[in-house]
Backbone bond lengths (Angstrom), bond angles and torsions (degrees), N, CA, C in turn:
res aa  C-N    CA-C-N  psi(-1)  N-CA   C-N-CA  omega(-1)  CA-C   N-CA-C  phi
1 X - - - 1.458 - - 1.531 108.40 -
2 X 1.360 123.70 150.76 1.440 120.21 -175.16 1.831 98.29 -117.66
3 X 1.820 83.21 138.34 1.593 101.85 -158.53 1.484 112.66 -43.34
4 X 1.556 129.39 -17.48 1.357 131.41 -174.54 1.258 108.86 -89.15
5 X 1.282 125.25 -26.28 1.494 128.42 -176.52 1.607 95.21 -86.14
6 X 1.496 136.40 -27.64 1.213 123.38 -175.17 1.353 91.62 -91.78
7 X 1.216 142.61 -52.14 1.310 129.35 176.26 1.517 119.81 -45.74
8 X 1.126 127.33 -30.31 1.551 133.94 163.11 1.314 92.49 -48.26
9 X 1.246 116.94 -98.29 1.575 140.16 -147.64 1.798 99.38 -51.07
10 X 1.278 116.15 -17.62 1.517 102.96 -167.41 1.889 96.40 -101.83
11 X 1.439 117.43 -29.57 1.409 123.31 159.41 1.208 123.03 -48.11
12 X 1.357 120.40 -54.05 1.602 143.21 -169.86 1.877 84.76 -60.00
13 X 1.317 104.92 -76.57 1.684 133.47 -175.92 1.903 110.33 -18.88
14 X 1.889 101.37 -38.13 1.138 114.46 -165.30 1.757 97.73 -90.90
15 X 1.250 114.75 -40.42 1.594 123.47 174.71 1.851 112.80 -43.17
16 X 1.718 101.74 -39.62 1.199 116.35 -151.16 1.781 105.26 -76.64
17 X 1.393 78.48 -28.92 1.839 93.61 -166.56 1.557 110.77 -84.22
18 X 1.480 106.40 -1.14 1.570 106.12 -177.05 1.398 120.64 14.62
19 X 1.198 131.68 58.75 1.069 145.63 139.30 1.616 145.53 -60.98
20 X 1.162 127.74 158.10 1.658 126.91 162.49 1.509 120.43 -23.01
21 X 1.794 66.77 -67.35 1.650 108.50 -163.15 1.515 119.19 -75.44
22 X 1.715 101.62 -28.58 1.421 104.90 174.59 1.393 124.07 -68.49
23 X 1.445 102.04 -52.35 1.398 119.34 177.59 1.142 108.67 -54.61
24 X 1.765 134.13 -54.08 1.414 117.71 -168.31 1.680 97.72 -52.92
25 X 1.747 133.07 -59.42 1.184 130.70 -172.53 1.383 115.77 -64.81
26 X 1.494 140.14 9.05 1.264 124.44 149.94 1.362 99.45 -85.76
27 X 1.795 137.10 -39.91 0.813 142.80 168.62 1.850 112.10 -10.16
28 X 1.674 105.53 -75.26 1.181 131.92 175.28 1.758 119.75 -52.05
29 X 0.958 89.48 -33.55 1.764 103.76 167.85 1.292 117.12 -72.13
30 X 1.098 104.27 -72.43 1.740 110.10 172.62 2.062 107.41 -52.28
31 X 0.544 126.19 -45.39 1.564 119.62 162.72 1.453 113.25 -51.95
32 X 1.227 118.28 -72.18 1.659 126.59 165.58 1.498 121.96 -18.46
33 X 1.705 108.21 -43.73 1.244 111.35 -149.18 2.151 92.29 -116.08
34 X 1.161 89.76 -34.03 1.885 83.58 151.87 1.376 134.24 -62.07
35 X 1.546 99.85 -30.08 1.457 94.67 -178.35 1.729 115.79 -92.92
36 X 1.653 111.85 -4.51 1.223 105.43 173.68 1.380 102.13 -140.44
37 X 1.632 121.37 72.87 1.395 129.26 121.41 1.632 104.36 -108.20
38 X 1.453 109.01 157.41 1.105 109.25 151.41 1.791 140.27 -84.88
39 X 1.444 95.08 143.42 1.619 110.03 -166.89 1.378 105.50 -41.13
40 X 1.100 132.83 -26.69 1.669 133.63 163.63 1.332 121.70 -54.52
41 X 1.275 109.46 -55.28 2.175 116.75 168.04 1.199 91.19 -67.84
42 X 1.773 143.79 -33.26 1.412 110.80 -166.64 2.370 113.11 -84.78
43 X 1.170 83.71 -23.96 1.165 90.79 -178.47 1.568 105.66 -62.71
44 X 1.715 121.68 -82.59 1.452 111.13 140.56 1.138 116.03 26.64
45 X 1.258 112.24 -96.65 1.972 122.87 -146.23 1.910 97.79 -87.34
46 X 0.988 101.69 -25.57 1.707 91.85 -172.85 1.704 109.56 -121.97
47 X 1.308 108.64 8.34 1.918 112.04 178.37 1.413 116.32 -36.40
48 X 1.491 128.85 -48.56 1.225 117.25 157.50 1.639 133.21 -50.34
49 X 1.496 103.77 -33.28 1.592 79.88 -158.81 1.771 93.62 -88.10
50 X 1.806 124.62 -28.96 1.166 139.64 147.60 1.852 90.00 -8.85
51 X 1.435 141.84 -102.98 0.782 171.14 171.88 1.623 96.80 -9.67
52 X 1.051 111.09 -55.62 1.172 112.48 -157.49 1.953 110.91 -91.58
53 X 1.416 110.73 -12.64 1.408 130.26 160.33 1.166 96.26 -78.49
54 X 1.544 147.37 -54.28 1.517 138.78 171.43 1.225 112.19 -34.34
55 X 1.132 118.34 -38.74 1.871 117.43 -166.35 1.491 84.26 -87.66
56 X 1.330 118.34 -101.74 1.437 107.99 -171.15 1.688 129.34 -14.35
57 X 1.256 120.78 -36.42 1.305 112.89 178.24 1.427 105.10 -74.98
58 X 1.638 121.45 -38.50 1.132 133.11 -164.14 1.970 90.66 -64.41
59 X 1.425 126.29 -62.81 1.130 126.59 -156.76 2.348 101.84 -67.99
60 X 1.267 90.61 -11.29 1.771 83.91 -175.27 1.759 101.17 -99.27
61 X 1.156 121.01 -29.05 1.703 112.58 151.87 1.132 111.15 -76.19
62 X 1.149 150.71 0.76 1.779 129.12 133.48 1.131 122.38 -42.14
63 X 1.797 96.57 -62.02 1.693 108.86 -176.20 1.366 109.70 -49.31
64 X 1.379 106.05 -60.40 1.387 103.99 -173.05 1.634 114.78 -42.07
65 X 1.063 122.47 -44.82 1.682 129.98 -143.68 1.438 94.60 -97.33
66 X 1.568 126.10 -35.94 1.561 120.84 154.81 1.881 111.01 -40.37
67 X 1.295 92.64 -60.24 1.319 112.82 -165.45 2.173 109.61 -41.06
68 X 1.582 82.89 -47.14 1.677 92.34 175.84 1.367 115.59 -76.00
69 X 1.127 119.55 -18.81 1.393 111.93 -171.41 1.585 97.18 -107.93
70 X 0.984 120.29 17.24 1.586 116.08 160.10 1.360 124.46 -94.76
71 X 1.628 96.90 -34.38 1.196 113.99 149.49 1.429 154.32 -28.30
72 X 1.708 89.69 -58.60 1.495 124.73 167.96 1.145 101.85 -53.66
73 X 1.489 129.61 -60.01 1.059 119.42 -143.97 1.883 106.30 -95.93
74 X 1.047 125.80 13.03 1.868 119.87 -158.10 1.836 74.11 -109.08
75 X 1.452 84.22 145.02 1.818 93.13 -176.65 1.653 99.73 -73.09
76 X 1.594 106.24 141.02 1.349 110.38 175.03 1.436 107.42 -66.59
77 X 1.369 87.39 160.43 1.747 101.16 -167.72 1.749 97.23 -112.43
78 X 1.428 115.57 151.53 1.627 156.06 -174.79 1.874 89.46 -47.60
79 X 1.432 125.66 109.39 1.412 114.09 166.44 1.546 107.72 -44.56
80 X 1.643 120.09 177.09 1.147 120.97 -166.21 1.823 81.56 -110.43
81 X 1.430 114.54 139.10 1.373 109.87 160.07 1.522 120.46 -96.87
């Protein structure tokens, strides 16, 4: 068997079992295996969704930063005694 096809099937295998135990060890995998491809295959293989976390983060620091400066501006209100 070649190590990527068993690494598939034993990843997939760990998804399937929704477990504790599984999840923490896909957990560990998926960390493992982010930190040693290079940023070139990751860009590559995932450029859309990369792209598509840019917008979303980009559109929730809007919200947010509307959100504060609406803030800023409504006259503060009397502490409660």
């Amino acid at each position: 068997m070649h190590p990527n096809a068993w690494l598939q099937a034993v990843l997939l295998d760990m998804l399937d079992q929704n477990t504790d135990e599984s999840r923490a060890d896909l957990a560990e995998a998926i960390q493992i295996l982010s930190q040693s491809v290079e940023p070139g295959v990751v860009d590559q293989s995932f450029g859309p969704w990369i792209d598509r976390y840019l917008e979303l983060l980009a559109e929730h620091e809007s919200k947010q930063s509307s959100a504060r400066q609406q803030c800023s501006q409504e006259d503060p209100q009397e502490p409660l005694q």
